[in-house]
N, C-alpha and C positions, 0 to 999 in steps of 0.2 A: 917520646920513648924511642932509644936507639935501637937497629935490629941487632946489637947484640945482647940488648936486654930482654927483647924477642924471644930470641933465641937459649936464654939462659932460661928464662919460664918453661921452655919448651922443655927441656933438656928434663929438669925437676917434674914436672907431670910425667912424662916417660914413664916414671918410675913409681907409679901409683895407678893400678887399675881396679878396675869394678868388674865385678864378675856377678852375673844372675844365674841362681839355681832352679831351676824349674822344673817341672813333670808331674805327672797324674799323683795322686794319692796314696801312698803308704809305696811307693816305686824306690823310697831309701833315701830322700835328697840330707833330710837332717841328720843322718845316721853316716852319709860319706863326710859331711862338712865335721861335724862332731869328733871323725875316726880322724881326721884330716889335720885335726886340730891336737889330735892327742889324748881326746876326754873319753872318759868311759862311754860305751855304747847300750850295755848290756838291758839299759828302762831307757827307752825312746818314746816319747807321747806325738802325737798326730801335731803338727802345725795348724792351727786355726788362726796366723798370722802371718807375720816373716818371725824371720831370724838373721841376724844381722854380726857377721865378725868379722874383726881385721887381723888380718895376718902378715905377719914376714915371711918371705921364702924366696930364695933366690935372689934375695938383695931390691927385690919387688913389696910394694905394701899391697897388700891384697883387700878391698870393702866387698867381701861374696854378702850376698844378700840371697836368703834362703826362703821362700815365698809358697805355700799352703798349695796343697795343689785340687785341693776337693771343687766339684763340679762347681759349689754358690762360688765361690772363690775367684775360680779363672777371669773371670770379667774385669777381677780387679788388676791382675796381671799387668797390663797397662801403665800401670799408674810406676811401676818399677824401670820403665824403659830405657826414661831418658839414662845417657851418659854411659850405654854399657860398651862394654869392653869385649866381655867375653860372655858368651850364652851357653850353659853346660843343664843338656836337655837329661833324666836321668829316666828309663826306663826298666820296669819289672819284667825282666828276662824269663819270671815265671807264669805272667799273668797274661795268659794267652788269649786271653778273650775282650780282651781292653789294648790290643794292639791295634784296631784299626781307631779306633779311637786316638792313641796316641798320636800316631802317622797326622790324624786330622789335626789334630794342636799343635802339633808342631809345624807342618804346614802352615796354617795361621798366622802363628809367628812369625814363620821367615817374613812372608809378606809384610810386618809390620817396618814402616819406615822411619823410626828410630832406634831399628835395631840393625838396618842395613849396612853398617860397617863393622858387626860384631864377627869373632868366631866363635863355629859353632862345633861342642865338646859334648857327644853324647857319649853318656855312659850305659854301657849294658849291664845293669848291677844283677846280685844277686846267683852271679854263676856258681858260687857254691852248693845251692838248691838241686836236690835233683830234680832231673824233670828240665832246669832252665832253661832256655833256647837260647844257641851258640850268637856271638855275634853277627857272624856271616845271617841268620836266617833275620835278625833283627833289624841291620843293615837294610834289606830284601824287604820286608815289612814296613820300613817308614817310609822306601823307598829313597834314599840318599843318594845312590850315583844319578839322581834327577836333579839335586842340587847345583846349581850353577852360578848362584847370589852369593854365596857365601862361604869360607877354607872352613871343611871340617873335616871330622875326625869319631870313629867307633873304636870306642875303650870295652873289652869286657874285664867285669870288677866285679868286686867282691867288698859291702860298706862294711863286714861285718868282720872281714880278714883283715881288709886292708888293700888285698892284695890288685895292682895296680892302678889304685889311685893318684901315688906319684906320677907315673908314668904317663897318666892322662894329663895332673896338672902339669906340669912340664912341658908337653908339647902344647897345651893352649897360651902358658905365655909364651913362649917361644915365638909362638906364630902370631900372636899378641903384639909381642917387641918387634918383632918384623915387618909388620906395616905399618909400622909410629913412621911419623915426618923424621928420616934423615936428610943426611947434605945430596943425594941422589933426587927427590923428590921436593927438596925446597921448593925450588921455583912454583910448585902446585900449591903449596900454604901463602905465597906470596899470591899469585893471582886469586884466592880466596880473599886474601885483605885486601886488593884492588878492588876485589868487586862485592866489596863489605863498604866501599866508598872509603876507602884508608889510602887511595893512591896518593895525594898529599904527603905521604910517610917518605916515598920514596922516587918523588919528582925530583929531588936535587943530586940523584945518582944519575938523572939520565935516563933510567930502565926503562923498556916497552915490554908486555909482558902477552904471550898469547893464551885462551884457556885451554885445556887443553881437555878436550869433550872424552876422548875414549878412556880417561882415569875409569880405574875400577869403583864403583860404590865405597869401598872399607877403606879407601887410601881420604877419599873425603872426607868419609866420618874422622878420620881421625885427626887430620889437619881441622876441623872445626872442634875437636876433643883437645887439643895440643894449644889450640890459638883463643879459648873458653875466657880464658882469665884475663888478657891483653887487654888492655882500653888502650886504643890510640888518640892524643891530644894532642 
């Protein structure tokens, strides 16, 4: 396989991500994807599984996977990891008593290392609510200017308005698209394939390649997201 058949795969994945919906329990996750999608909101039932839709938007295919967020549940969490894209964590702006809770699942998560090259998209739903706590205090609560692993992002929204929803998904693919393998960053999906034992690929160019250790976490994930499909023979 030539690298510019490599590179033509690559190109084609760019343009399909995975996104996982997660957070505590009745916090609005089925009810933002639902609004998101266009469908009526107005009878939303509890998730006792996932939920699974593909969308267009932005010239992007979207697989968001919508996943239960009740206590038996979380354990399963896991099982949704592999291959994600983007992490959009959704929190009950009203539900003040299940925030330090939150903060701890989320935490959790970051730590998990298959999701170490994801962004992460929390939403602060439900500001319509009186009563709801602004983002700034939610922000402060999960404790996110501690985040150092990972590009995120605090949306205050509304599943039930609508109101910015766009606005969140747009900047997570954005930031999404922005640390896919371009032609700046090649050389890092190639020494991945070196040391995949693929240098064979690329001994008749010549190349020496060095690794190069201070890459970020999310630039890896994503050259092993981008290079998934390749079998070299």
């Amino acid at each position: 396989m030539g690298l510019l058949t490599i590179l033509k795969k690559m190109k084609h994945k760019e343009r399909e991500m995975r996104l996982l919906m997660l957070g505590l329990d009745n916090a609005g996750k089925t009810t933002i994807l639902k609004k998101f999608n266009g469908e009526d909101v107005s009878t939303i039932s509890p998730t006792l599984g996932f939920n699974i839709k593909t969308l267009e938007h932005k010239g992007f295919k979207l697989n968001i996977w919508d996943v239960g967020g009740q206590k038996s549940l979380r354990s399963y969490w896991r099982n949704y990891f592999e291959s994600t894209d983007g992490l959009v964590w959704v929190v009950d702006s009203a539900d003040r008593l299940r925030l330090e809770d939150c903060r701890q699942e989320l935490s959790s998560l970051l730590q998990e290392e298959r999701l170490s090259g994801a962004t992460l998209l929390v939403f602060a739903n439900k500001q319509d609510l009186p009563g709801s706590l602004n983002k700034e205090t939610i922000r402060e609560a999960l404790g996110l200017d501690d985040i150092k692993t990972h590009h995120w992002c605090i949306i205050g929204c509304s599943a039930v308005t609508g109101e910015n929803l766009l606005t969140g998904v747009d900047w997570l693919l954005d930031d999404i698209a922005a640390s896919a393998v371009t032609g700046e960053n090649l050389l890092t999906g190639v020494d991945w394939l070196l040391d995949d034992n693929a240098a064979r690929v690329f001994t008749a160019f010549g190349c020496t390649f060095n690794r190069p250790h201070n890459r970020r976490p999310y630039v890896w994930h994503h050259v092993r997201q981008r290079f998934a499909d390749v079998n070299i023979v």
